[in-house]
SEKEVO-835340 format. One record per residue (C-alpha): residue in one letter; x, y, z. Coordinates in steps of 0.05 Angstrom, whole numbers, padded with zeros to 5 digits, always signed. Layout:
% SEKEVO-835340
aXYZ/...
This chain:
% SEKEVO-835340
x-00969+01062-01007/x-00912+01078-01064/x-00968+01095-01118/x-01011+01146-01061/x-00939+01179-01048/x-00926+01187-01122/x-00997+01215-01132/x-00986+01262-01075/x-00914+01279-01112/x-00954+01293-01175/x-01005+01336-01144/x-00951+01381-01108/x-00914+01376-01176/x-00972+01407-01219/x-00994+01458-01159/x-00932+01472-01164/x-00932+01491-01248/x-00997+01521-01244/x-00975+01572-01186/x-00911+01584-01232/x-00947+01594-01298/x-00993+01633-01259/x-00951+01677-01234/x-00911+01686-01309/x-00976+01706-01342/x-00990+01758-01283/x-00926+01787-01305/x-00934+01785-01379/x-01002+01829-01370/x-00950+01869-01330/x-00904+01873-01388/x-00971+01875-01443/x-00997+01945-01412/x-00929+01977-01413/x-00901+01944-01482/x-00934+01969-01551/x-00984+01936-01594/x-00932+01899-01637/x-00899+01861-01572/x-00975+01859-01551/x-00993+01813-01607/x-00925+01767-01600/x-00952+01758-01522/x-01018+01742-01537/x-01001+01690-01587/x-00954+01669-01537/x-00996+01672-01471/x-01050+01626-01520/x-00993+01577-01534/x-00972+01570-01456/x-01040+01567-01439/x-01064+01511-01494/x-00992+01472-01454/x-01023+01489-01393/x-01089+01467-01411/x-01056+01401-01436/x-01010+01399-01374/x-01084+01403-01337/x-01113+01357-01370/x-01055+01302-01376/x-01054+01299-01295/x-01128+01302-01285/x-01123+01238-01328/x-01062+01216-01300/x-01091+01232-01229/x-01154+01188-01250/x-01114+01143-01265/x-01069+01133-01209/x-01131+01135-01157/x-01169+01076-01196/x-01103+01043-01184/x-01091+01058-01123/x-01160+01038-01105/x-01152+00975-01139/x-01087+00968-01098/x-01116+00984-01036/x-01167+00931-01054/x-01115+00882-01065/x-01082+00895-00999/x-01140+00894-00959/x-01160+00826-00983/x-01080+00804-00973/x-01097+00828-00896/x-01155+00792-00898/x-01124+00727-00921/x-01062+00735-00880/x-01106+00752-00819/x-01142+00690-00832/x-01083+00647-00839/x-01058+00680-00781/x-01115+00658-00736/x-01114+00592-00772/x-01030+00588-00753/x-01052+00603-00680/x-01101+00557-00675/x-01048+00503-00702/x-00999+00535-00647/x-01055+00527-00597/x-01067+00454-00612/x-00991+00443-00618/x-00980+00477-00547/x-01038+00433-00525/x-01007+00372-00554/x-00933+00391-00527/x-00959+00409-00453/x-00994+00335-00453/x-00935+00306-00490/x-00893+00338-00434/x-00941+00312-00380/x-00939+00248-00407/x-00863+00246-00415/x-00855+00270-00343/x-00899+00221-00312/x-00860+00165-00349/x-00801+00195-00320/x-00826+00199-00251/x-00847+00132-00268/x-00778+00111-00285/x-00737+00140-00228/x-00781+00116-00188/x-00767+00042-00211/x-00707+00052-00211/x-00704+00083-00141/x-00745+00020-00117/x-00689-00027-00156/x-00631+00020-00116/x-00667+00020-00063/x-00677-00059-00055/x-00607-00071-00088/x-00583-00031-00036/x-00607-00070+00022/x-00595-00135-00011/x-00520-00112-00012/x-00525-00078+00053/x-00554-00144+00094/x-00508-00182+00051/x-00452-00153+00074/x-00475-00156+00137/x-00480-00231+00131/x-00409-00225+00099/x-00386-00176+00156/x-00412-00222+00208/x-00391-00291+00178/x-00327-00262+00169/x-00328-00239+00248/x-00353-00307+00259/x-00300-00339+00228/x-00248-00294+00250/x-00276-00312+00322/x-00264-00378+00303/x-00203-00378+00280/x-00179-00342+00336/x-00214-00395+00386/x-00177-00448+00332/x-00112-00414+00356/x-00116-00416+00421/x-00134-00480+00412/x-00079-00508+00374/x-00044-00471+00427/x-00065-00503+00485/x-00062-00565+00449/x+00012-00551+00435/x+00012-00537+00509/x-00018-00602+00520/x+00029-00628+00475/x+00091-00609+00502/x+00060-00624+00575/x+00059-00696+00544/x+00125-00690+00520/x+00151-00672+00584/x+00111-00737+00618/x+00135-00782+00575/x+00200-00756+00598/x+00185-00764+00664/x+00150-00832+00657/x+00226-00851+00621/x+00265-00822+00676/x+00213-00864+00728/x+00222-00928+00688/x+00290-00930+00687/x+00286-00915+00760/x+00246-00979+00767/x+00298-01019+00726/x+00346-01004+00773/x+00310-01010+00834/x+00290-01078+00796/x+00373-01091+00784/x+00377-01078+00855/x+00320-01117+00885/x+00351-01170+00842/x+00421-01154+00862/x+00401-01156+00942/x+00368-01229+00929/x+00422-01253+00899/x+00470-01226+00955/x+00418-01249+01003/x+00415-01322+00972/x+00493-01324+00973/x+00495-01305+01049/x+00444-01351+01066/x+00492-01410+01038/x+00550-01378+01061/x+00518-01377+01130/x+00496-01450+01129/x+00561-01472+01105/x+00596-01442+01166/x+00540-01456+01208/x+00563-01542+01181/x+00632-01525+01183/x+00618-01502+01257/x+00577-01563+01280/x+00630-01604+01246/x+00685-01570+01289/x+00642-01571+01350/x+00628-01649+01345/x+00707-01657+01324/x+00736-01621+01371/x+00750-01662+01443/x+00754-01607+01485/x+00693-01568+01523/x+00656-01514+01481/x+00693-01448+01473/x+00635-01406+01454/x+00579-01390+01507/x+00505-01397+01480/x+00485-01329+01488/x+00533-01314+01426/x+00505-01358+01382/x+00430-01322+01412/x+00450-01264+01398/x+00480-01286+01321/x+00414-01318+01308/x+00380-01254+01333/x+00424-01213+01291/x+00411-01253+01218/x+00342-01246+01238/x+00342-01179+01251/x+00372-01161+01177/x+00331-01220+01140/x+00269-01173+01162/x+00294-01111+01157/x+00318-01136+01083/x+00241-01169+01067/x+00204-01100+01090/x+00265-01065+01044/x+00249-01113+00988/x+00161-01108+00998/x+00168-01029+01005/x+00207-01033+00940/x+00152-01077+00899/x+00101-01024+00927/x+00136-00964+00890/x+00150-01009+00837/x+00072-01011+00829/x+00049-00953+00842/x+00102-00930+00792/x+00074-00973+00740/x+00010-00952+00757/x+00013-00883+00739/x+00049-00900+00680/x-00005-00933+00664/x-00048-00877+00674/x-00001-00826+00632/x+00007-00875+00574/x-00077-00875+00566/x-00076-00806+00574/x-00023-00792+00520/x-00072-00836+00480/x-00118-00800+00492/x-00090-00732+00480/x-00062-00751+00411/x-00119-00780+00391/x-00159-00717+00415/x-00097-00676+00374/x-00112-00714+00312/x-00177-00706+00320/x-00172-00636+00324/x-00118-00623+00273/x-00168-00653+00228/x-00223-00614+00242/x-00176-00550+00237/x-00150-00568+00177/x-00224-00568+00143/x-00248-00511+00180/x-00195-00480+00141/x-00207-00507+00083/x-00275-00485+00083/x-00245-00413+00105/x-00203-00412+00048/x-00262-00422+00006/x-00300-00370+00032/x-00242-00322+00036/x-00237-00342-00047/x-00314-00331-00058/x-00311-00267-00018/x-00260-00241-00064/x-00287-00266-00122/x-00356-00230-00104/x-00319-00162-00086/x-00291-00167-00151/x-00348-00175-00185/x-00388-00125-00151/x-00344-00071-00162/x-00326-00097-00234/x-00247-00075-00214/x-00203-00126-00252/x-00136-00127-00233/x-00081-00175-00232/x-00061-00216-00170/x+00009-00186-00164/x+00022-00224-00091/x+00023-00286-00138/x+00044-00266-00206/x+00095-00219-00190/x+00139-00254-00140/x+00125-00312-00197/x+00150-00275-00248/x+00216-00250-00216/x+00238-00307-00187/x+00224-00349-00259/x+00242-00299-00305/x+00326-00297-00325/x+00348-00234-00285/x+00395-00209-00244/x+00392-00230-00176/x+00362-00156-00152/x+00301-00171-00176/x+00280-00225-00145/x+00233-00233-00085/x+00238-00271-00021/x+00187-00329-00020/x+00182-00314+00052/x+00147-00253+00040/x+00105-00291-00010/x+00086-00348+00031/x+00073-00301+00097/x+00033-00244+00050/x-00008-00307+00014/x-00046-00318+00078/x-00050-00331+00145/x-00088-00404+00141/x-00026-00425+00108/x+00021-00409+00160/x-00032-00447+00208/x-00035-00510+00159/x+00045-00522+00152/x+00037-00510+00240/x-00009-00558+00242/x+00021-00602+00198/x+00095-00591+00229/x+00056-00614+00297/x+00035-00675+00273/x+00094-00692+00241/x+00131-00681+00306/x+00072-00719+00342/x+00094-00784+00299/x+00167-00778+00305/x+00199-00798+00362/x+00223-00761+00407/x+00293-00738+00408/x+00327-00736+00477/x+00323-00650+00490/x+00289-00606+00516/x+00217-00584+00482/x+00242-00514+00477/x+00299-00535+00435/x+00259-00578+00393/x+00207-00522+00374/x+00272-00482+00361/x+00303-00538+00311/x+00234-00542+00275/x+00232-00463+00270/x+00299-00459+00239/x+00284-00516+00195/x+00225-00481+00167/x+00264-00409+00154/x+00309-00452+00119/x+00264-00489+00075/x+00224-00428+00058/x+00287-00385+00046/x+00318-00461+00004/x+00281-00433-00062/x+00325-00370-00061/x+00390-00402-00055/x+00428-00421-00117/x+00443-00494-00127/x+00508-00508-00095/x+00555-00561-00110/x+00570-00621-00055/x+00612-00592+00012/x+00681-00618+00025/x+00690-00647+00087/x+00721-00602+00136/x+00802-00616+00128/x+00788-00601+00064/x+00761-00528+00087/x+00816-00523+00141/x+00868-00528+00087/x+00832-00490+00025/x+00825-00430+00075/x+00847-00391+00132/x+00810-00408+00197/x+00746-00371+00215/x+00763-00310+00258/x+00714-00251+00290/x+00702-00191+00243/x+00748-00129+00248/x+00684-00081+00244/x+00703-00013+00245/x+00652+00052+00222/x+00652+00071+00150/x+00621+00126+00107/x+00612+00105+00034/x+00615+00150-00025/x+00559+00117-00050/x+00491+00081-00040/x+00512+00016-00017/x+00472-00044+00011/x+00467-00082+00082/x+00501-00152+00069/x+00461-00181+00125/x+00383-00140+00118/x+00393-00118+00027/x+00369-00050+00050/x+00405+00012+00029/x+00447+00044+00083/x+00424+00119+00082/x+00457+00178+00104/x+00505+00227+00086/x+00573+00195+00130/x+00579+00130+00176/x+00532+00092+00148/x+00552+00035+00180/x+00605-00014+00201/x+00657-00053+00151/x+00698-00110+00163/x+00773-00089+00148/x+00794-00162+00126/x+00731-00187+00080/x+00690-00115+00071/x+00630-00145+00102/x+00588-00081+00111/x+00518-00072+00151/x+00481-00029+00198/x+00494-00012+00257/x+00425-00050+00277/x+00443-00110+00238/x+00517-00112+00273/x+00492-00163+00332/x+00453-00216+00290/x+00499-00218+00224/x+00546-00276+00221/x+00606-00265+00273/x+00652-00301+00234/x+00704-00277+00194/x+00701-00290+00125/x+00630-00307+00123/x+00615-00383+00109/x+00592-00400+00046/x+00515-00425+00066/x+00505-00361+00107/x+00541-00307+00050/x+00474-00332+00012/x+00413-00284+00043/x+00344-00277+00009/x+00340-00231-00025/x+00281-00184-00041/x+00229-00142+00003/x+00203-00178+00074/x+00129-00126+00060/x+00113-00164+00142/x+00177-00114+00161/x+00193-00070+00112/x+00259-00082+00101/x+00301-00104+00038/x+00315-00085-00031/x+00258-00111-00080/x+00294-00078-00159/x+00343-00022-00173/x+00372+00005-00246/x+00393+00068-00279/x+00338+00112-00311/x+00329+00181-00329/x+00287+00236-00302/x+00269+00307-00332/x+00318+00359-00314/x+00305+00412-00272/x+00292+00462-00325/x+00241+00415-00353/x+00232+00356-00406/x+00244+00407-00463/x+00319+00416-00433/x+00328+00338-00441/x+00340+00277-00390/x+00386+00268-00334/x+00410+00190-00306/x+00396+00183-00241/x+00403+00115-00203/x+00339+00076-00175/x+00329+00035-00118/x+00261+00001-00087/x+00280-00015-00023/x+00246-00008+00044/x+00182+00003+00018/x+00212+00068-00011/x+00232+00092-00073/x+00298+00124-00073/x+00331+00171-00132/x+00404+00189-00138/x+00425+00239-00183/x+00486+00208-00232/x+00546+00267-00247/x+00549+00291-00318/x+00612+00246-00348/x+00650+00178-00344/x+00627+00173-00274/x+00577+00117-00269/x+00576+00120-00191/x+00517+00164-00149/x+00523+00198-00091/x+00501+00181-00023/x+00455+00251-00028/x+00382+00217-00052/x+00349+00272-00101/x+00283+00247-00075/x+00256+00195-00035/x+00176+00168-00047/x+00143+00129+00008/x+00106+00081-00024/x+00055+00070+00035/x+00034+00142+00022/x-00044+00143+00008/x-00027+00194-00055/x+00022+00150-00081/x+00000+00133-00157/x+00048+00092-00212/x+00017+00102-00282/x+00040+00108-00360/x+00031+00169-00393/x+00007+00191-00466/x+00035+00232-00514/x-00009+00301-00495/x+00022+00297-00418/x+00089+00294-00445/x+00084+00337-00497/x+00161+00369-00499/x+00189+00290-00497/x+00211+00255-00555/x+00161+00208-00591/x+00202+00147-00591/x+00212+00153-00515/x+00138+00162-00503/x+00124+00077-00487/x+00186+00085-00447/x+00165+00144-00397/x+00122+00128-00336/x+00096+00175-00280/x+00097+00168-00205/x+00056+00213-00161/x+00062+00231-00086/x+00039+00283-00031/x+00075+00341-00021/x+00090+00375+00044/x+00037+00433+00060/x-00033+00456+00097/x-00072+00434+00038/x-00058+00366+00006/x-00014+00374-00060/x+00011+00323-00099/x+00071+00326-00145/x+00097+00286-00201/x+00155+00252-00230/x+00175+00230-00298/x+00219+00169-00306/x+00249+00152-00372/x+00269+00075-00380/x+00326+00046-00432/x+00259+00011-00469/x+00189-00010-00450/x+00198-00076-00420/x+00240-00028-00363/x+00183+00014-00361/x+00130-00052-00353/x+00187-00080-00294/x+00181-00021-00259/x+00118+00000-00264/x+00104-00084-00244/x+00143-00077-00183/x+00118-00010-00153/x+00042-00028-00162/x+00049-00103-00142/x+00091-00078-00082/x+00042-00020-00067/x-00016-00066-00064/x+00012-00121-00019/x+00040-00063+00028/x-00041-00050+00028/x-00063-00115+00035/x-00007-00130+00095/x-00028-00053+00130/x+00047-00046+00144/x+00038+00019+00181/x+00080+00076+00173/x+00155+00077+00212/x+00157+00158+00211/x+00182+00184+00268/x+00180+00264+00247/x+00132+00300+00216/x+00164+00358+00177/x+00128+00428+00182/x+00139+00485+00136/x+00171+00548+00189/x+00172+00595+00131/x+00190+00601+00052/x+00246+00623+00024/x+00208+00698+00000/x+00226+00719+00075/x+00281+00761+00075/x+00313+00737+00156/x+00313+00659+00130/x+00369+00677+00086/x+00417+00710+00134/x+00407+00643+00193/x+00470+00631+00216/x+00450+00575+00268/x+00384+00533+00285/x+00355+00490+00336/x+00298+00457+00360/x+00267+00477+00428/x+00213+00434+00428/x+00149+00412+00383/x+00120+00477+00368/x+00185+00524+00368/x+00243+00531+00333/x+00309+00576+00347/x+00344+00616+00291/x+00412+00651+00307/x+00431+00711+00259/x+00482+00763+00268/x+00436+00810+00304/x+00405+00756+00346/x+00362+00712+00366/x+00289+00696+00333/x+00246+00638+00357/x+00197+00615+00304/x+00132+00587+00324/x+00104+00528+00272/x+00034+00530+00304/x+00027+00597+00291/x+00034+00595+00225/x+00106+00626+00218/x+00107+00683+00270/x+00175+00713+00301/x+00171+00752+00365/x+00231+00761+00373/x+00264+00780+00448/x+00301+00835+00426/x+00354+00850+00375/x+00419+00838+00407/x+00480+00817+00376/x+00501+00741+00419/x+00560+00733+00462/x+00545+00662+00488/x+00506+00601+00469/x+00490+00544+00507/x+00460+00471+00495/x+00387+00472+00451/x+00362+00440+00508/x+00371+00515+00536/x+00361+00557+00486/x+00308+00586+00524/x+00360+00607+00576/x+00404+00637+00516/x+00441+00700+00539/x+00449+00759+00512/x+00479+00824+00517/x+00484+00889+00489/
């Protein structure tokens, strides 16, 4: 194509000279017929010389034309056999692609068919995994329905046999009471014959003395015979009444015996039947601790979660580990959280201990009293420090002043302080709660009937367990100082605050900037731990990226639901003094979260706050005055008037009227509220 357009260029190019020397030798014979013969000759010679050039000019591009076409021919040539080859290979390439999209479609066919294959196994092994673990956990569902049944029937049981038991109890009381009745109606049967027996001799004697006087005496007889009748008549008389006295006696003394009898065979038989049972209680919950071991081992293997047993290790490892007496754990909580078949074995076992022992001379309900204070204080005997021997009691009389009744009075602390009798914190911004005036004993209110009355508190009962009771809620399981971010943010740098985990809640107290160590009674926050959000975990150094990088093992997070419409959570940073704080806390708030699970302590909230409106509207910052009429409405007093905001409704204030208020009355009649002009 570039040689035909340079060929083309050529032939334009000499058209182009032939047209110009054309038209010059037109206007030389213009210039020969005017000019003389002299400039005549010059031209001539000259018109010969252009036209020998042109004839060369001619010539040179007919050859160079010539030329150019044989190669342009031969180029041509060339290219048509290059289109020819390339249009070969072409077909040649799409007969390759052909076989290759042949190859691919089967290659995909293939590939999907093996897939469908695949899924499909593996939708048959789903599938038939699936049912396995379906119908075995129905089997587990039902076994463990069964053998909650059964324990259930074992309880009422072992209560009816305690029934039985205390039925017995109460018979061989009686049958005690009845025999010493027979003893002394023995004494007295015993008593009469030997009264009897002396009469009888007394009688004879005077009846000899009286014979001897009669047969002495010279004189006629004094006495009549109808007296000594009648006498005779008269000891008769009594010796029967005395022998029916004595035979109606052995009768009840029999029949007494008797039924003795009887009870004594049937307390034989229900102790016997006890044991019997106790026994077969005792492995049925043996076996039920096994299963309840193998279920949990099989849960955790199926769902591959590993995690630590924190109802063992944790209460373990605070009441083994040297530290301060806050963090320690009350084995109660341990023993009561561990299981219930454990609670029904020491039962059991307390029963037949009590079954073998004799019986004390009280009443059963005292006795079951004894052995439930006896076992409060051997379960709470681990917590109590080792204490010396006591000194007998004129030693205490004259060591210290004699026990008097508390001078309780109501007191608001200026900081978080504990109940002496419960360990929880006593919250709330003035009387908190009562104080003695003579030995500062402080508690609840609640707690003010069933702490120790006496004034100072005795030794053995100034010693209460301490920790967390998760089956209430109630104690103080760890507190400390930390730091949390301040409310500019980490990049401003840390703040102390003061911790407490108490009442299954996690309280924060902002410390003052200075040489005050103490908080206020205001809590900066408080986090439920039974809240479903709730979340303790440690945090890396891209989440806290504005923190130091030394403090980075030492900062943990905790995470908790905020109040709104849609679910929010929120979280906190707490920074620890090092990170064997950080693993104590984070320790205690997951191994307390999880038995709070385990136990289903359910929720003591008694309100449920609701948002009325933000802090954008322009009315909530002029409220002078609130109440609450009822669930669904509130009352808000400002210097124009009254406004009643309804929560259900998402905020809204129809208001009655703009009128400034000249009278209030109770909230309970806020709806009655006058105004006037």
């Amino acid at each position: 194509m570039a040689e035909a357009s340079k060929e083309r260029k050529l032939r334009e190019h000499s058209e182009n000279f032939s047209k110009q020397i054309g038209s010059e030798l037109a206007a030389l014979k213009t210039k020969q017929g005017v000019r003389g013969p002299g400039a005549t000759l010059e031209h001539q010679q000259e018109i010969s010389k252009i036209k020998s050039e042109l004839e060369k000019k001619i010539l040179f591009y007919e050859e160079e034309l010539v030329r150019r076409e044989a190669s342009h021919v031969l180029e041509v040539k060339n290219v048509k056999k290059e289109v020819h080859d390339s249009e070969s290979h072409q077909l040649a390439l799409q007969k390759e692609i052909l076989m290759l999209k042949d190859k691919l479609e089967k290659a995909k066919r293939e590939r999907h068919s093996e897939m469908e294959e695949a899924v499909g196994t593996v939708k048959d092994k789903y599938e038939r995994e699936r049912t396995l673990l379906f119908e075995e956990n129905k089997k587990l569902t039902a076994e463990n329905e069964r053998l909650c049944s059964f324990v259930d029937k074992l309880t009422a049981q072992n209560r009816q046999l305690e029934d039985e038991l205390q039925d017995l109890a109460a018979k061989k009381e009686s049958a005690a009471h009845w025999e010493a009745q027979v003893a002394e109606i023995i004494q007295w049967v015993s008593d009469e014959k030997d009264a009897r027996g002396y009469l009888q001799a007394l009688a004879s004697k005077m009846t000899e003395e009286l014979e001897a006087l009669r047969s002495s005496s010279p004189g006629p007889r004094l006495d009549p015979l109808w007296k000594v009748r009648r006498s005779q008549k008269l000891d008769m008389s009594a010796r029967l009444e005395l022998q029916s006295a004595l035979e109606a006696e052995i009768r009840a003394k029999q029949l007494v015996q008797e039924e003795l009898r009887r009870a004594k065979d049937s307390a034989l038989a229900f102790e016997s039947k006890l044991k019997d049972s106790e026994a077969k209680n005792r492995e049925l919950l043996e076996e039920m601790e096994i299963m309840k071991k193998k279920m949990e081992e099989k849960f955790r293997a199926d769902t591959g979660l590993k995690l630590p047993d924190f109802q063992d290790s944790i209460f373990e490892y605070f009441n083994t580990a040297p530290l301060a007496h806050d963090l320690t754990f009350r084995d109660s909580v341990s023993s009561s959280a561990s299981s219930l078949l454990a609670s029904w074995e020491e039962a059991s076992s307390a029963s037949e201990q009590e079954t073998q022992a004799p019986k004390p001379d009280v009443s059963p309900l005292t006795s079951v009293a004894g052995s439930t204070e006896q076992q409060e204080d051997m379960a709470r005997a681990p917590q109590r420090p080792p204490s010396g021997p006591l000194p007998p009691p004129q030693a205490l009389a004259l060591a210290g002043p004699k026990p008097k009744a508390h001078q309780f009075s109501i007191k608001s602390f200026s900081s978080p302080t504990q109940c002496s009798h419960c360990t929880s914190l006593m919250v709330g911004l003035i009387r908190q709660g009562y104080a003695c005036e003579v030995c500062s004993f402080a508690c609840h209110v609640s707690c003010k009937d069933s702490a120790p009355q006496v004034c100072p508190i005795p030794p053995e009962q100034s010693r209460r367990p301490l920790g967390v009771d998760v089956q209430r809620g109630v104690g103080t399981a760890y507190k400390g100082y930390v730091k949390v971010p301040k409310p500019t943010g980490v990049r401003k740098g840390w703040q102390r605050a003061y911790a407490v985990v108490c009442d299954c809640k996690l309280f924060l107290y902002d410390l003052p900037e200075g040489k005050s160590t103490q908080p206020g009674v205001v809590a900066s926050q408080v986090l439920d731990l039974r809240d479903e959000e709730f979340s303790v975990s440690s945090v890396l150094a891209s989440d806290v990226i504005h923190a130091s990088r030394r403090d980075v093992p030492c900062i943990f997070r905790v995470t908790a639901s905020l109040l709104g419409a849609p679910s929010k959570t929120s979280s906190l940073l707490i920074l620890t003094e090092n990170e064997n704080e950080k693993r104590k806390w984070v320790g205690i708030l997951e191994g307390l979260q999880s038995i709070l699970h385990k136990n289903r302590l359910r929720s003591q909230a008694v309100h449920t706050p609701l948002e009325a409106y933000d802090s954008a509207l322009p009315l909530i910052k002029a409220v002078l005055a609130a109440a609450i009429l009822d669930g669904d409405r509130i009352v808000v007093g400002l210097e124009e008037g009254l406004y009643v905001i309804e929560v259900t409704r998402d905020g809204e204030w129809p208001g009655p009227g703009v009128h400034p208020v000249l009278s209030w009355v109770l909230p309970r009649q806020c709806r009655r509220a006058q105004s006037q002009r």
